[in-house]
C-alpha positions as CSV (number, residue, x, y, z in Angstrom):
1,X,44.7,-100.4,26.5
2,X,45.1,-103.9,26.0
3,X,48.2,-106.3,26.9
4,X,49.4,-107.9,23.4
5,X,49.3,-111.1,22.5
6,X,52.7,-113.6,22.2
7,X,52.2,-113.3,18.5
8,X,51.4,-109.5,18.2
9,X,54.9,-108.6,20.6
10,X,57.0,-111.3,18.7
11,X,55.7,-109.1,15.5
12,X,56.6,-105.9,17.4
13,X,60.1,-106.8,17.9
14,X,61.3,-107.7,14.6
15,X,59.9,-104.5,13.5
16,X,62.1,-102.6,16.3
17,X,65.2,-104.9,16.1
18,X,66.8,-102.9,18.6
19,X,65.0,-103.6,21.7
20,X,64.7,-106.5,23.6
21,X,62.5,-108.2,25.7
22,X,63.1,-109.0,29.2
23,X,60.3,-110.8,30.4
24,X,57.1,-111.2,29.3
25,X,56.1,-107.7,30.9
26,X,58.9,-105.3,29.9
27,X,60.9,-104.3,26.7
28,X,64.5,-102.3,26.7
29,X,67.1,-100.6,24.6
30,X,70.4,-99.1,25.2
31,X,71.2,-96.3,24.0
32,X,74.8,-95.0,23.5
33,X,75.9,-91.2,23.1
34,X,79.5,-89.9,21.9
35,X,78.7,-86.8,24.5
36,X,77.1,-86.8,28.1
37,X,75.0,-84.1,27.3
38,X,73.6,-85.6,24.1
39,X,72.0,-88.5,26.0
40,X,71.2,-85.9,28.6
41,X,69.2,-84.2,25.6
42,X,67.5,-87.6,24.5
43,X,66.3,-88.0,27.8
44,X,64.8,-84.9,28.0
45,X,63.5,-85.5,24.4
46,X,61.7,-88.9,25.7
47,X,60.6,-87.8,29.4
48,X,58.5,-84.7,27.5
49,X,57.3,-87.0,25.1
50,X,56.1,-89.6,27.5
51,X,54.7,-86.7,29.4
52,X,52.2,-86.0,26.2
53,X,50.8,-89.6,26.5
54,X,51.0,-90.6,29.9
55,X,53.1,-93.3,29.5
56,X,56.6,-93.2,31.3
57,X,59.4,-95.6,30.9
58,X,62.5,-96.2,33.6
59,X,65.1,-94.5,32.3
60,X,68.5,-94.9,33.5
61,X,71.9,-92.8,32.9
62,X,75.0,-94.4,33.0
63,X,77.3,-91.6,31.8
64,X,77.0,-91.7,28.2
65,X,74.9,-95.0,28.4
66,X,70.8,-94.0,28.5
67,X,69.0,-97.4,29.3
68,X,65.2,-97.3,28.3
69,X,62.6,-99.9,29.9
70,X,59.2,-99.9,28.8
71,X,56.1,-101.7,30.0
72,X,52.4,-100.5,30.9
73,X,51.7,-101.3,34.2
74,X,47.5,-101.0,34.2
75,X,47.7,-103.8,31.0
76,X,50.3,-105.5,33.1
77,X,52.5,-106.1,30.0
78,X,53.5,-105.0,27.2
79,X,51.2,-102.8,24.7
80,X,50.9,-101.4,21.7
81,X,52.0,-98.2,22.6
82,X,55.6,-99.6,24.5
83,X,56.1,-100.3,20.9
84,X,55.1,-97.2,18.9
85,X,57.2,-94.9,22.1
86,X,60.2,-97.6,21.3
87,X,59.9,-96.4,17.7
88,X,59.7,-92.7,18.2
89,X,62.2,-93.0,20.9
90,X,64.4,-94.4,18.2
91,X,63.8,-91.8,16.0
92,X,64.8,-89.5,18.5
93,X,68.1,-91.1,19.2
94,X,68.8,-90.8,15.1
95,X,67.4,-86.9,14.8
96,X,70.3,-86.0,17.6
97,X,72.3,-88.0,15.8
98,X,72.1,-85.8,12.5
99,X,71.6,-82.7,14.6
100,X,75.2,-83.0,16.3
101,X,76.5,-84.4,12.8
102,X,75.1,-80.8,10.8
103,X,76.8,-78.6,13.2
């Protein structure tokens, strides 16, 4: 896995708007929940799903406040997969969303 180029992460982040970039090795988005136990659930949602690829952010609760950091360490920087997790983690956040909402 290669480390991206300036151009191809300045690319990356006005396509995921919601994350920002720390440094030039890490990315991050915070993520806030109306219940503990939903962020509780996206967290579980995104630790399974990093498990599948092998690619694990720090993830950090705050009661109702997840904080998601994502880099890859053997590219030392960002990837292209930080950036297609940060979009399916998003998608996560909206599906429990809608799931609490149709209840």
């Amino acid at each position: 896995m290669e480390r991206l180029t300036e151009e191809a992460i300045e690319q990356a982040l006005t396509e995921n708007k919601n994350w920002k970039r720390l440094d030039e090795k890490w990315i991050e988005r915070k993520y806030r929940f109306r219940e503990y136990l939903q962020g509780i659930e996206f967290v579980n949602r995104i630790a399974q799903r990093s498990e599948e690829v092998n690619h694990h952010p720090l993830i950090s609760i705050d009661y109702k406040l997840i904080t998601v950091k994502l880099s890859s360490w053997n590219a030392r920087g960002l990837t292209e997969l930080d950036f297609t997790l940060a979009k399916q983690y998003d998608d996560m956040y909206h599906a429990i969303g809608r799931d609490r909402n149709e209840s």
